[in-house]
C-alpha positions as CSV (number, residue, x, y, z in Angstrom):
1,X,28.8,-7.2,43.8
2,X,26.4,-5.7,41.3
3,X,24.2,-8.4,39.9
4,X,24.5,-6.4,36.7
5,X,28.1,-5.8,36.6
6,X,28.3,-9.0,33.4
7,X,26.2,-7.9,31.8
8,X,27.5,-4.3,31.6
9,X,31.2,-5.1,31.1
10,X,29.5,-7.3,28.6
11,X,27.6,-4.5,26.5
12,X,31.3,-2.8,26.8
13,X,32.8,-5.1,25.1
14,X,30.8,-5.5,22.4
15,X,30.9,-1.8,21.9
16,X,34.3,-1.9,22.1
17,X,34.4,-4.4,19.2
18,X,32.0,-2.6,17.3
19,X,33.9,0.4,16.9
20,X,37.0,-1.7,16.1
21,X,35.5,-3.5,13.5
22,X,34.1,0.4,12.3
23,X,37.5,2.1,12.6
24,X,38.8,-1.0,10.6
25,X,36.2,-1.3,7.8
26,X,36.9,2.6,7.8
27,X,40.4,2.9,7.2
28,X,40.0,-0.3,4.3
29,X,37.1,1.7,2.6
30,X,39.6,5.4,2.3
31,X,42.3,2.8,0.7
32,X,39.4,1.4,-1.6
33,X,38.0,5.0,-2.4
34,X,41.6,5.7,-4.1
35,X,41.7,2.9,-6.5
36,X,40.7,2.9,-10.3
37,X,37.9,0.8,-10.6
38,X,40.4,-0.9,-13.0
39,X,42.2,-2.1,-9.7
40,X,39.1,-3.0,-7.6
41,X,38.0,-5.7,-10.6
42,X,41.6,-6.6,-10.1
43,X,40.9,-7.4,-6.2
44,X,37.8,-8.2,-6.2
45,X,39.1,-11.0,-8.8
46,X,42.2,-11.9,-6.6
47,X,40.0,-12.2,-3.4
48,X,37.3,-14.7,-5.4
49,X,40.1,-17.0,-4.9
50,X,41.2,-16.4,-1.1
51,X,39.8,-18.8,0.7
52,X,40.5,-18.0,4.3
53,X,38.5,-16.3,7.0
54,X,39.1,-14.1,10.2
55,X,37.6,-10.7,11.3
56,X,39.9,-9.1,9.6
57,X,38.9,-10.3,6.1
58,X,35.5,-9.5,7.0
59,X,36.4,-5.5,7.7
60,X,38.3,-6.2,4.7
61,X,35.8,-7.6,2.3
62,X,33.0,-5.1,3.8
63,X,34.7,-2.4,2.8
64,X,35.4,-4.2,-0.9
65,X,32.2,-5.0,-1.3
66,X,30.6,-1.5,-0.1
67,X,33.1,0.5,-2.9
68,X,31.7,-2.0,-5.8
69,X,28.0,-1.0,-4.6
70,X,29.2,2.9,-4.8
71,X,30.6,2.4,-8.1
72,X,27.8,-0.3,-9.4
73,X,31.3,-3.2,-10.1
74,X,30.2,-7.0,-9.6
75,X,31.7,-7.9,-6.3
76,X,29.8,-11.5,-5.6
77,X,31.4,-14.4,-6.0
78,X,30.8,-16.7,-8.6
C-alpha cells in the first residue's frame, strides 16, 4: 500500500468539497444577481433573524453577502 495513498484520497476530497461548496455558492449568487435590490434588503432582513447553521447556509449567505458588496447594501448583522 502506498504510504501516501490518505493523504491523496484526502486532498480529493477536499477538492471535491471545494467545488461543491463553489457550484453551490454559484448557482445562489445567479438567483441573487436577479433580484431588485428592494428584495435583497428584504432577505438580508429575513435572514438577520435565522438562526440556524449548516454548509448550506453558509453557500447560501456567501453568495448574499457577495451581491450586497456588488451593489454596496448593508448585509452585517446587527
Amino acid at each position: 500500500m502506498n504510504p501516501n495513498s490518505d493523504l491523496k484520497n484526502k486532498k480529493n476530497n477536499e477538492s471535491v468539497m471545494v467545488v461543491n461548496a463553489e457550484s453551490r455558492i454559484s448557482a445562489y449568487a445567479a438567483r441573487f444577481a436577479a433580484y431588485s435590490d428592494e428584495r435583497l434588503k428584504q432577505t438580508v432582513d429575513h435572514e438577520r433573524k435565522v438562526r440556524g447553521w449548516g454548509n448550506e447556509r453558509s453557500y447560501f449567505l456567501a453568495a448574499l453577502r457577495g451581491e450586497c458588496e456588488k451593489r454596496g447594501i448593508d448585509y452585517c448583522w446587527k
